[in-house]
N, C-alpha and C positions, 0 to 999 in steps of 0.2 A: 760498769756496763749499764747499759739500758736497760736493761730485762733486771736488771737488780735492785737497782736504786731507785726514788725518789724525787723527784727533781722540785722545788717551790722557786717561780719566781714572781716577784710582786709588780706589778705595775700600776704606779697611781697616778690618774688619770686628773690634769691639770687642764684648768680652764685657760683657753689660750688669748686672754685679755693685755689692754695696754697698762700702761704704771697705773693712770689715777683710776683705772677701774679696779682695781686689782686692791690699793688704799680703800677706796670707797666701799667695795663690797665687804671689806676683813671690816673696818672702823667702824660700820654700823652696828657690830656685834658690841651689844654692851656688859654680857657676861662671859665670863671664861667658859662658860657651855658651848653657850649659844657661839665662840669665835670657833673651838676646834670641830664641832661641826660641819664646818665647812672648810673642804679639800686646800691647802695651802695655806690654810690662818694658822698662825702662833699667837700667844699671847703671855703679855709681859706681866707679873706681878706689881714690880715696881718702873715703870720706863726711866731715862734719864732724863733730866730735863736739860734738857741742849737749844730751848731759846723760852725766848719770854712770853710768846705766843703760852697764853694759857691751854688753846683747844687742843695744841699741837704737841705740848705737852702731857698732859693727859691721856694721848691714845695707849690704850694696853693691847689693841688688836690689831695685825697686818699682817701682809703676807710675807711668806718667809723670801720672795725674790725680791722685795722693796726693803728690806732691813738693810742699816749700816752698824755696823759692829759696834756703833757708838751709842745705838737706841735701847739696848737692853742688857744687862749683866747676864753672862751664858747660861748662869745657875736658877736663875730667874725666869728663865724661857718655857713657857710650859707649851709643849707639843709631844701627844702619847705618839708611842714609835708601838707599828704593828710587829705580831710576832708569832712564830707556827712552831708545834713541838709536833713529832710524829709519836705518837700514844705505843701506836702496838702496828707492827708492820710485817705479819708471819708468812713466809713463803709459799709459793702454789704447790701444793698436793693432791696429786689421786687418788686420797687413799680414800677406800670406797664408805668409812665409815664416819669421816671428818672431812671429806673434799675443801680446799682453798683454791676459788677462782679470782678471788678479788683482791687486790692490797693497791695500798696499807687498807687496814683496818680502822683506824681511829686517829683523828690527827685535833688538836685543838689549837684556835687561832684568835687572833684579837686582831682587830681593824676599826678603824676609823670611820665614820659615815659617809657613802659616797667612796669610800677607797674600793681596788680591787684588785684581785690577788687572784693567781692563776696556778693553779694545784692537777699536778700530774701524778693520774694514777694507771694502771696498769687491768689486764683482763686475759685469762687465759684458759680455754675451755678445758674441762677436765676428761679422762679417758675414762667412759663405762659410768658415768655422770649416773646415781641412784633417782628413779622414776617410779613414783606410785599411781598407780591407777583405781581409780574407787567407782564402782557401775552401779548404779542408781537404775533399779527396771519398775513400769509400773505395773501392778499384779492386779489392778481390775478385770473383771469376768471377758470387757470384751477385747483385754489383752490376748484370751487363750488361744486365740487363733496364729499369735506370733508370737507367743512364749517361747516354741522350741527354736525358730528363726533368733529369736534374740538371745536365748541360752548358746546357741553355736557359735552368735558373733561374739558374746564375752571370751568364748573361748580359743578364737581366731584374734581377736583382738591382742591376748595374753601370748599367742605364741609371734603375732609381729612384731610388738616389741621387746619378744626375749631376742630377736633378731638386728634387732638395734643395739641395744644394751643388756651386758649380763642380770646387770643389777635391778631386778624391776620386784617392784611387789605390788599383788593384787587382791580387793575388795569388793566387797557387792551386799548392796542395802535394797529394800522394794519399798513402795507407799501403794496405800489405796486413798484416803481421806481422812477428816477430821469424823472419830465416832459420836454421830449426831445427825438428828432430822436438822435443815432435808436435804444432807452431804449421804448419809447412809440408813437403813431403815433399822428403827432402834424395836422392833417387835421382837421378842426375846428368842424366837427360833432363827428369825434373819439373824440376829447377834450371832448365833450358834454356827449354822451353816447358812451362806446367804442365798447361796443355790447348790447344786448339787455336787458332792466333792470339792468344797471350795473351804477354804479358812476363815476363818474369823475375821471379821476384818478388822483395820488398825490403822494407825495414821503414817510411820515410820520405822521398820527393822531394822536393824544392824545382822546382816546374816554372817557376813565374815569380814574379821578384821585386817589389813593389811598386811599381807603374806606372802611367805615366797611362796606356799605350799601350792602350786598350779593344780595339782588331780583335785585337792581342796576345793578350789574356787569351780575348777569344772563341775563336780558333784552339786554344789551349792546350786550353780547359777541353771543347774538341768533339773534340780528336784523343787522348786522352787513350787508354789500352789501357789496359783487366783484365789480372789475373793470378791467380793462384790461392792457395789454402789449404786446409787439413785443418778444424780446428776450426772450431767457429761462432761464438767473439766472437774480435776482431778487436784491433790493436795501436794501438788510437785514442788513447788516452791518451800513449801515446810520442808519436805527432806533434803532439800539442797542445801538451807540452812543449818539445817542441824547437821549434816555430813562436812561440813565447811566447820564449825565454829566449834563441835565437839571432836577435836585433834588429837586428843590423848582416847577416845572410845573407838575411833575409825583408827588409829595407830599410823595420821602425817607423819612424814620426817621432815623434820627442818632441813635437812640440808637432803632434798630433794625435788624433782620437779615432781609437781602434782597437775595430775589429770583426771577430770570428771566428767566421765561419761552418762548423760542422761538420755534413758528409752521411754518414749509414751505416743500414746494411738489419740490422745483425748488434749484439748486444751487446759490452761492452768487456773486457779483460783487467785486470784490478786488480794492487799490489805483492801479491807473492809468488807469481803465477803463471810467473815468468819461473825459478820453482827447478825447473817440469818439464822445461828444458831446459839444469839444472845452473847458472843466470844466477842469483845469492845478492845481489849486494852491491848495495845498495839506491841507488835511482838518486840521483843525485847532484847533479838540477838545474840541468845547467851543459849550455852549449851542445856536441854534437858533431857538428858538420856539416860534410863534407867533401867539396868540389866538389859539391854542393846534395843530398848524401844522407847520411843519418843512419847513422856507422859503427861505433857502441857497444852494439849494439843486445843484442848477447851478453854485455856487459861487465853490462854496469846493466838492474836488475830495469826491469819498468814502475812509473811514478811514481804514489805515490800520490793518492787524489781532495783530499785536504788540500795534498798539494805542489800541486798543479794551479791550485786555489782561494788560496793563496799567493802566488806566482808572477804567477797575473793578474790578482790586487788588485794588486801590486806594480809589474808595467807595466800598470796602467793597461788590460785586456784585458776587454772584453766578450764573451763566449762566446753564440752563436746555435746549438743541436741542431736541426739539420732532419733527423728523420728517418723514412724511407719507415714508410708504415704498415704496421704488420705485427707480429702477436700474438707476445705472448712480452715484445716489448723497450720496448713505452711507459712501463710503469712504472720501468722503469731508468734509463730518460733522465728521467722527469718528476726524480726522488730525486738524484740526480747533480745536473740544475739547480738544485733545491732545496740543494743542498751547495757548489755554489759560487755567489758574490757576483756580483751581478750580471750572470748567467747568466740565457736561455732558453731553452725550448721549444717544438717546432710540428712537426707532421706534415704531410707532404706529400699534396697531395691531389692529382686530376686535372689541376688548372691549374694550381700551385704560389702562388696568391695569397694561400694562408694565410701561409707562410713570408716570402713581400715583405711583406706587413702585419705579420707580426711583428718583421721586421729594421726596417721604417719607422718602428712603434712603439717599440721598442729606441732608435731614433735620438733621436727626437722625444719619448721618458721622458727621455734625456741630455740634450739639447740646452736643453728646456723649462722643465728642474728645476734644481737646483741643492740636492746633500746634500752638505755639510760632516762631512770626517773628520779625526782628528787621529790621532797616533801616540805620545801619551801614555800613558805607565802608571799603574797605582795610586797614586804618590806625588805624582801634578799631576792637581789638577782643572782641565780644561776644559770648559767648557761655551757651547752657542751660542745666539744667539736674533737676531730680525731686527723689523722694522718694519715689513716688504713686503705688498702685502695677501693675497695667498696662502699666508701663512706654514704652514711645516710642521716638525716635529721634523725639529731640524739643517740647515734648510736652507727652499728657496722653493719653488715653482711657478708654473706659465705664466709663464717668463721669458720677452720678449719680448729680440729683438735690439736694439741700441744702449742697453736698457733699462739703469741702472745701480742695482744690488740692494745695500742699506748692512746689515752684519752687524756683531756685537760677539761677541765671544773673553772668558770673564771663566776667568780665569787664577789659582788657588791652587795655589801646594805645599803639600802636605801633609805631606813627610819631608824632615829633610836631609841629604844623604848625603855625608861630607866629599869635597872636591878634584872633586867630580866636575859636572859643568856638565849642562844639560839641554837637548837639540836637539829642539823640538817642531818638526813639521810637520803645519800647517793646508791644507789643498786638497777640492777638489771631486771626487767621485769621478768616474771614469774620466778626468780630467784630468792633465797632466804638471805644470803650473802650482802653488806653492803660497807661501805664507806662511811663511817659517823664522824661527824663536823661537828665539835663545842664551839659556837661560834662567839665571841664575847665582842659587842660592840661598846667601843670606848668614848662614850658619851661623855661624862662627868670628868672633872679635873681633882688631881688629888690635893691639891692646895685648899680647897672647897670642904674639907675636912676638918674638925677639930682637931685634928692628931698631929697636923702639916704644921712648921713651924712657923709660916705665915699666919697662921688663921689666929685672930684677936677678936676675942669676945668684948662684948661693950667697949669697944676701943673710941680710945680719946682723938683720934680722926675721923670717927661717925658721931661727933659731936657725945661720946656715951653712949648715945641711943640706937648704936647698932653693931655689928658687927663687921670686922675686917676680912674681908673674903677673896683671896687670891687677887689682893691692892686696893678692890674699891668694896664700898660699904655697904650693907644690905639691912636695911632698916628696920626696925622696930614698928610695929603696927601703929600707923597714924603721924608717922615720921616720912618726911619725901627728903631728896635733894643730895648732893655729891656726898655731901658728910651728911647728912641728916638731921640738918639744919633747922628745915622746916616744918611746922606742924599742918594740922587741919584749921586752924585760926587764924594763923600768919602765913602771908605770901610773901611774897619778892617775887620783882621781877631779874632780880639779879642778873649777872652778866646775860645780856642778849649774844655775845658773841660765841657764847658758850651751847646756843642752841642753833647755830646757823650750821651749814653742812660745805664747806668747800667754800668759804666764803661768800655763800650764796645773798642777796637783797630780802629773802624772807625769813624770817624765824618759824623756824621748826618747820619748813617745808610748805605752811601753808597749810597743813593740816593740824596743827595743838597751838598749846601757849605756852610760851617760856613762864617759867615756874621758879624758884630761888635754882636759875643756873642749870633744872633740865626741863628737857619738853616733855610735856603731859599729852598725849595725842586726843584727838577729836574723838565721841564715839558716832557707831554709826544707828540708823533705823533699825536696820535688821542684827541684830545681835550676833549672826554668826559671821560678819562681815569685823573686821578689824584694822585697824591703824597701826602702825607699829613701826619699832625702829627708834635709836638715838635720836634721829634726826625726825621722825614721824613721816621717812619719806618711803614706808613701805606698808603693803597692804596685803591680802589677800584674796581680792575682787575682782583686781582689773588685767587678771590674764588673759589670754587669745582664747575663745570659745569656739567648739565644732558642733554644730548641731543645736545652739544656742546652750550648749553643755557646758560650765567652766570645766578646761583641762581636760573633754571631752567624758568626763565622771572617770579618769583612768591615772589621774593623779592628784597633785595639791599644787594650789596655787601659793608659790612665796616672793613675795616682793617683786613683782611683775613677771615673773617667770616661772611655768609650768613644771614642777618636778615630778616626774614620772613615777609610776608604780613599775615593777617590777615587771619585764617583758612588752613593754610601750615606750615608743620615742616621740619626736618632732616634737614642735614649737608649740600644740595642744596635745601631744599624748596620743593624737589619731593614728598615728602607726604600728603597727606590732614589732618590734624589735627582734624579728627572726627572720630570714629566710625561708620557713619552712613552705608558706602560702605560693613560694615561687619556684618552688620542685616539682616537676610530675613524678605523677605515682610509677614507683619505677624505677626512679632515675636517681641520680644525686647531684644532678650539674642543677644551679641556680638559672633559673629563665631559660634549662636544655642550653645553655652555652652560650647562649648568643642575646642576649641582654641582659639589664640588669632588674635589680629587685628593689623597687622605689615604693614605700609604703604600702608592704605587701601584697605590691601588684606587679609583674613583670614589664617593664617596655625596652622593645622588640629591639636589636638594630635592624633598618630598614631596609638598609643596602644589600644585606644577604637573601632577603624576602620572607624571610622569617615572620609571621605573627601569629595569633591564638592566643590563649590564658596562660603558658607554658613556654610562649615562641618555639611551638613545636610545629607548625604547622608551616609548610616550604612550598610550594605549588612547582618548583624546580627539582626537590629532591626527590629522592626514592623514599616510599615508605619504610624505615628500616626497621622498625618493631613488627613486618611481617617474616620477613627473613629470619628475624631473634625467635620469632615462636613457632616457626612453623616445623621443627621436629618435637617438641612436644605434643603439638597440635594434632599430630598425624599419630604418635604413638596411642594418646590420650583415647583418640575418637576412633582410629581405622586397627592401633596392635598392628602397624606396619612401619619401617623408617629405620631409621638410624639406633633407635634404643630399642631393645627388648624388652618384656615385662617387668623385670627387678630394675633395668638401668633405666626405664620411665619412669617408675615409683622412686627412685633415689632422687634423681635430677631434674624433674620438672614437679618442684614443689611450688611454686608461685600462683598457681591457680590451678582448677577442674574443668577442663575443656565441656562445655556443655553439647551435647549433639543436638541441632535439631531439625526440622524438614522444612522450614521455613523461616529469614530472616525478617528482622524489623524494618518499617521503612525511613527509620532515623536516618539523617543525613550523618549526623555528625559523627554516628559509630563506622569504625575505621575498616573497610572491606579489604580485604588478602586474598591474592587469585596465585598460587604459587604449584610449582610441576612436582609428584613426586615421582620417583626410577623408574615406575611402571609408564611412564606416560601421560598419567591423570591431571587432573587438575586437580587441587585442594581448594576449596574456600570457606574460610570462616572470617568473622569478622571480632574485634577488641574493643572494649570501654571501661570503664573505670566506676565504681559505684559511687557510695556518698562516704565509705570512709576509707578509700583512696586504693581499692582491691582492683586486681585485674579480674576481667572477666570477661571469659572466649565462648564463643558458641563457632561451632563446626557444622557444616549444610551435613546431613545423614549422607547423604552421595556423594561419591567424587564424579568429575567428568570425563569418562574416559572411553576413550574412540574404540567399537564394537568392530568384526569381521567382517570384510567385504562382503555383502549380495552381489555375485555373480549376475543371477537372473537380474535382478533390477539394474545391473549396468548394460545387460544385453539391449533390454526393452528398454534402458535409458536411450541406446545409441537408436535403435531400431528406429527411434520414435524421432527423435532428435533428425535425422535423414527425412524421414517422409516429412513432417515437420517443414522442413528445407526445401524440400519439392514441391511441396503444397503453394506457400510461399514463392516461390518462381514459377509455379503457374499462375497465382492471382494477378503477378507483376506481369507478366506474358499475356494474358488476357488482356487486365485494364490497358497498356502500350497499345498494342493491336485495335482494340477499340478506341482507342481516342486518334488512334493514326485514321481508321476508315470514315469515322465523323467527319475529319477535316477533309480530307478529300471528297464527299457529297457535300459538304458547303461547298467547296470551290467549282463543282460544277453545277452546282443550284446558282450559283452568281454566275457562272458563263450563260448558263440557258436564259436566265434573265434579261441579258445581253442582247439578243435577236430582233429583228425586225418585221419580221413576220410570224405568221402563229404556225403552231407547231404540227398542225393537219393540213397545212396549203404550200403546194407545190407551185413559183412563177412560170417554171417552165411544160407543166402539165397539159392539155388540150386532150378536152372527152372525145371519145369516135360518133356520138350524135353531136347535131345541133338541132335546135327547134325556134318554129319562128309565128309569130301568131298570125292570124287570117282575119283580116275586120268581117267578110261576110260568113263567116262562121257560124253556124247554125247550132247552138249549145245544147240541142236535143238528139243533133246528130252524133253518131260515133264519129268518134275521133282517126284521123286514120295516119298512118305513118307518112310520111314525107320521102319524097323520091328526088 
């Protein structure tokens, strides 16, 4: 069955060339090293000779698909066969003293350079998995105002995860600084008391060891004294070290997950601050702790943030920053977590429920998941991949308990480095548990030995003067030539045909001189540049460059072809040879489904309308990652929805919905307007940080439609009517008026019209007339007319 067994199977990866490429690349090897080195050469000790062609005789190198049964004796064939032993393969158990989630255990293998082998192991979480937790609190003076705050959360923190798991044991250490001006005031009553009621101060405690004993730790982490210091960042980094690397004084379990919680109000002191108190020699990583207090504290600088992140990759150490809120030091802590592995951050607020949710989720990121790391270098490729349905780069998600999770290991070397053996270690991170790989690459041939019963010292076909070494002769200092014919004083040009390559027009490629019978290559200007090859028709200079980089600095150039390091492809090594750069955060589909992953860049297909960094980005589709978050969202920020308080805390461990009252005006962060039961509206918006984390903020308000106003719909209507009237009377006026206008033009143009004026009557006659009198006497009165 699958859940039982082991499965190896090897796959070697063949170059898919024509015959005379496939001749040519094996026949320029001209030692039995240098042929099985490369994927598909065998090589002959003694070939046949089956014509008279001297050149063609002679080859001891080729590929094993161009052999005919007639060119070599079977016994005579040297090509090492790969091979895997399974060491120690102990079955998964619970038991809470020895837990096994990994197998096998130890397998060792032998491989060929260039070959690769595909190694199937297995992963199964175990039930009540043992969890140490070690609290780390700072006890400076101006801690005392969150001493009791932080004494509660140790002890809230101890009873969350006795709710996860039975098995848990807890510790708790304090620091204040290094003792010394001008970290702390070395006046001999400050030494004493540094202020009032306070302790002595010290660099490091051990107050309790890893225990189950909870009233213990409670007692401890509540009686706990301040002490004092001068400066405002504080000697945190010493105690982290020291609580990390002395394992047997804090009482780690190896076969436990570890958790480290650190509390502090103040920022931290980094290497090289420990020269203002004359402290030079760089700390040294090693445990000094003496009757539970740290006594080197003057000796060795503080550790740097890289030792630190070192160190707790190394055991296996999760780091938790709680620390108090307060301007100045969130950002030091956010950059610090961001620097080491597997590291968090969380401020404490009124209740401290952010930091239990963040330690919960910490737990349940570990416990859940499963990332696969190795401790290979450049010259072995590993690489992981799985079956599981949550798969994700290097590893799974939502493991369940009892669940058993199958993983495959595909295993290249790449270099081979003589005498020297390869100890890989496969494991889960933050686990002690791993997979160990003896890896033996089979560079050398055993013929190449004294002991092999080819091998001829001084033999009489190297002329004496050399030895016989898996058929051809390897000469004596100051001796060249097939047999080793020739000295430093005599030359020959001997057989020219013996240095031509394929029958080619030039000897030795153009690049050396034929010499008694072999070619001697050119050298070049620059000394790290090389000629090389039977033929002198290989170099190490003229491969494809990126960036004016040979092999982009990510490989080695051999005989015009780019050989990659370990995790880089293409024809310069410019690619990354993973998927991972084409996943969003989130997801486990390559380019979100819908393209593919070309030099660790997505491109898109186009037809769907798919693009972005991701091809997540659809101007046709629905947002679907609002609909995914939005009951957590709603739990997180409002404690309303679909989960209640314990079913929020279990299930939406992937992020901390942030509330706030005001959104960013980034385009590119992704806006959610979604309904909850009540009618509301929810919005928050999603982005992804720099080391690939989800991150929510939720608007503090929902939008949600308040009780009718009665009154304001009365006075809406009221208004809305007269409104209406007002309005047909303006139109009733202006109509009215522009109609009375036109009718006085039209009779201002008929009066115009007339022919007479408009006081004179034709048919008129006054009741006088009057007529003048020539002898009129104008002094007389005038008198009426009869």
């Amino acid at each position: 069955m699958l859940a039982t067994h082991v499965i190896f199977v090897f796959t070697f990866t063949l170059p898919l060339l024509i015959f005379g490429q496939y001749s040519s690349d094996c026949q320029s090897k001209e030692t039995c090293r240098d042929c099985i080195q490369e994927i598909g050469c065998i090589w002959c000790i003694t070939p046949n000779n089956l014509t008279a062609d001297a050149v063609t005789a002679s080859i001891h190198c080729t590929h094993r698909n161009t052999t005919s049964n007639d060119w070599c004796p079977k016994n005579l064939i040297v090509e090492p066969k790969s091979s895997d032993n399974v060491v120690q393969n102990r079955e998964f158990s619970s038991n809470i003293e020895n837990p096994i989630q990994f197998k096998p255990q130890l397998i060792k293998l032998s491989l060929r350079k260039g070959e690769k082998i595909d190694i199937h192991f297995q992963y199964q979480q175990a039930q009540n998995y043992p969890v140490d937790l070690y609290y780390i609190m700072d006890l400076s003076n101006s801690m005392e105002p969150h001493r009791k705050k932080l004494g509660e959360l140790g002890v809230k923190l101890a009873e969350a995860l006795k709710s996860l798991t039975s098995n848990v044991r807890l510790g708790f250490g304090s620091f204040i600084d290094k003792v010394d001006l001008p970290f702390v005031s070395t006046v001999k009553a400050k030494l004493k008391e540094p202020c009032n009621g306070c302790a002595p101060p010290y660099s490091f405690i051990n107050h309790l060891n890893l225990s189950s004993d909870y009233s213990k730790f409670k007692m401890e982490v509540t009686n706990a004294k301040v002490s004092g210091n001068l400066d405002s960042p504080e000697g945190g980094l010493d105690a982290i070290m020291q609580a990390i690397v002395c394992k047997e004084q804090i009482g780690w379990r190896s076969q436990a997950r570890h958790l480290l919680v650190f509390s502090t109000d103040a920022e931290f002191h980094i290497a090289g601050d420990g020269k203002l108190a004359g402290v030079i020699e760089p700390n040294d990583a090693k445990c000094h702790m003496v009757q539970n207090s740290y006594v080197e504290y003057l000796k060795y600088d503080y550790p740097s943030v890289s030792q630190i992140n070192h160190v707790a990759k190394e055991n296996n150490i999760n780091i938790i920053f709680a620390i108090v809120k307060k301007d100045g030091i969130r950002d030091s802590y956010q950059m610090l977590s961001k620097s080491i592995e597997n590291s968090n951050f969380g401020e404490l607020d009124n209740n401290d429920n952010n930091v239990i949710d963040l330690v919960i989720r910490n737990y349940n990121k570990i416990v859940q998941s499963v990332t696969l790391t190795s401790n290979a270098t450049d010259d072995v490729d590993v690489k992981f991949s799985s079956t599981c349905q949550d798969s994700k780069p290097n590893g799974c998600g939502n493991v369940h308990v009892g669940e058993i999770v199958n993983f495959t290991a595909t295993i290249q070397p790449r270099e081979c480095l003589k005498g020297q053996k390869k100890i890989i270690s496969i494991k889960p991170e933050a686990l002690h548990e791993s997979l160990i790989i003896e890896l033996d690459i089979l560079c050398d041939c055993p013929c190449s030995s004294p002991s092999d019963n080819s091998y001829q010292a001084n033999s009489t076909e190297c002329s004496g003067r050399g030895d016989l070494q898996c058929g051809i002769c390897k000469c004596a200092a100051g001796r060249f030539g097939r047999n080793c014919q020739c000295d430093n004083y005599v030359f020959s040009s001997g057989n020219s045909a013996n240095c031509k390559m394929n029958d080619q027009a030039e000897i030795c490629s153009g690049q050396g001189e034929c010499k008694c019978g072999k070619c001697e290559c050119n050298s070049r200007p620059k000394a790290q540049e090389k000629i090389y090859g039977k033929f002198c028709q290989c170099n190490n200079y003229s491969c494809k460059r990126e960036g004016g980089i040979l092999c982009s600095g990510k490989g080695t150039c051999d005989c015009g072809d780019c050989k990659c390091h370990a995790g880089y492809t293409g024809d310069a090594c410019q690619c990354p040879d993973t998927t991972i750069s084409c996943i969003a955060p989130g997801s486990n589909l390559v380019c979100s489904g819908y393209g593919k992953c070309n030099c660790g860049q997505c491109e898109c297909m186009m037809d769907g309308g798919h693009s972005g960094k991701y091809c997540e980005e659809c101007t046709t589709c629905p947002a679907q990652r609002c609909e995914e978050l939005r009951h957590c969202v709603e739990c997180q920020a409002y404690e309303t929805g679909v989960f209640d308080k314990n079913q929020c805390r279990l299930n939406c461990t992937a992020f901390k919905t942030e509330v706030v009252d005001k959104f960013s005006d980034d385009d590119d962060i992704k806006k959610c307007r979604v309904p909850d039961k009540a009618g509301c509206i929810i919005i928050f918006e999603y982005t992804y940080d720099e080391d690939k984390e989800l991150i929510v903020r939720a608007q503090k308000e929902k939008l949600c439609a308040g009780p009718p106003n009665v009154l304001a719909w009365i006075l809406g209507v009221i208004g809305t009517i007269l409104l209406a009237g007002l309005i047909m009377l303006i139109i009733w006026k202006v109509c009215t008026t522009i109609h009375d206008r036109r009718e006085y033009a039209k009779f201002e143009n008929e009066r115009k019209g007339l022919k007479w004026h408009r006081n004179d009557n034709p048919l008129y006659k006054e009741a006088t007339s009057t007529f003048a009198n020539p002898v009129y006497n104008r002094s007389s009165s005038r008198l009426p007319s009869k």
